[in-house]
N, C-alpha and C positions, 0 to 999 in steps of 0.2 A: 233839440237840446238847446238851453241858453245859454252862453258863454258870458259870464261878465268880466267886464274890464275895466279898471281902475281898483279903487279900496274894495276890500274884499272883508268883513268882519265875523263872525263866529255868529251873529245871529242867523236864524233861518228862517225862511220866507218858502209861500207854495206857489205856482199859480196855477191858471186852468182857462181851459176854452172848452165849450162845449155847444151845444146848439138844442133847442126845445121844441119843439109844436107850438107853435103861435096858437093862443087861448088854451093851452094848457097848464095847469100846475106843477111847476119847476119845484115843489120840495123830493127831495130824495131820502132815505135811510142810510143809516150809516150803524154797522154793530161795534161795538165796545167791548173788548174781554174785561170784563170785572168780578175778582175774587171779594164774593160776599164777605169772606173769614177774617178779614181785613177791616170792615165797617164792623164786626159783630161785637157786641159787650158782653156776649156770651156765647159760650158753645158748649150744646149739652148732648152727651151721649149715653146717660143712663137717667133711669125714671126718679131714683135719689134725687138727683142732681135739678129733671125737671121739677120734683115737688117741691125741694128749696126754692127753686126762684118763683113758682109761681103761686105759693105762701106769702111768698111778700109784695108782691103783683094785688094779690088778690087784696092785702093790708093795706096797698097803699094808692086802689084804686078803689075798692069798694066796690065795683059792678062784677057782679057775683057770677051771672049769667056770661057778659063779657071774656073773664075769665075762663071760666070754667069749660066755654068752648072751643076756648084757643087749647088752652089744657089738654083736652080732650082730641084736637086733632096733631098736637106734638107728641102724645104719648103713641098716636098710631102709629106714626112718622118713626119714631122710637122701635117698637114694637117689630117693623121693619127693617130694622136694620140701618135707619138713616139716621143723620143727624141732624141736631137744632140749632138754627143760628138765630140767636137775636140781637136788634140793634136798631141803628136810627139814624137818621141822617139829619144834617144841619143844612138849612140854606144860605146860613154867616159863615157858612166850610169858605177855604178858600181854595179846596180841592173841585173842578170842575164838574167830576164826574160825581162827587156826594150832594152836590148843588142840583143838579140835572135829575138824578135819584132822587130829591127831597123831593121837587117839582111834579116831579111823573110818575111818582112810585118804580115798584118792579114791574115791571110788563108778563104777561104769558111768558113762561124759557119752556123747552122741552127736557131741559135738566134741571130742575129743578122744582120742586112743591111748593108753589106761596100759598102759606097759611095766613099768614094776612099782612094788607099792604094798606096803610095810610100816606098816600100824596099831600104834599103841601098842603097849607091852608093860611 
């Protein structure tokens, strides 16, 4: 444990030791809890709901097929009982973790179905 002495202020600080395998790569993993529901501009739980949005999707993207397959695999998602979140991340967020999401996309989760995930560009 570190004890410090003297000024003491409300920011906070980590630190760490640790030790590698000389000629090995030192990146680690780290998980994140993030509630997608949070980033989403939509949350659809009925098929109504999906044909609205993706009527206008469709108007204001034009790729038919694009579309149409996203469509297609929201309404199975639907079908089962789940629901639909869509949304979008910024990398001028000044939130870290929507910054890192832009970058990398969604990764594989075991809870949850990515219908589709566009990374940074």
């Amino acid at each position: 444990m570190k004890i410090r002495k003297g000024y003491v202020s409300n920011s906070s600080s980590s630190s760490f030791i640790v030790s590698i395998p000389k000629g090995k790569e030192n990146d680690f993993f780290i998980k994140v809890p993030v509630n997608l529901e949070s980033y989403a501009t939509h949350i659809i739980d009925t098929k109504e709901e999906l044909d609205k949005e993706f009527t206008y999707r469709l108007e204001y993207w034009g790729n038919k097929e694009y579309v149409e397959t996203n469509y297609n695999k929201c309404l199975e998602a639907i079908n089962r009982g789940e629901r639909v979140l869509l949304g979008d991340f910024d990398s001028d967020s000044t939130d870290p973790v929507e910054h890192f999401l832009c970058d990398n996309g969604i990764g594989k989760q075991d809870n949850i179905n990515v219908i589709e995930n566009e990374a940074g560009y």
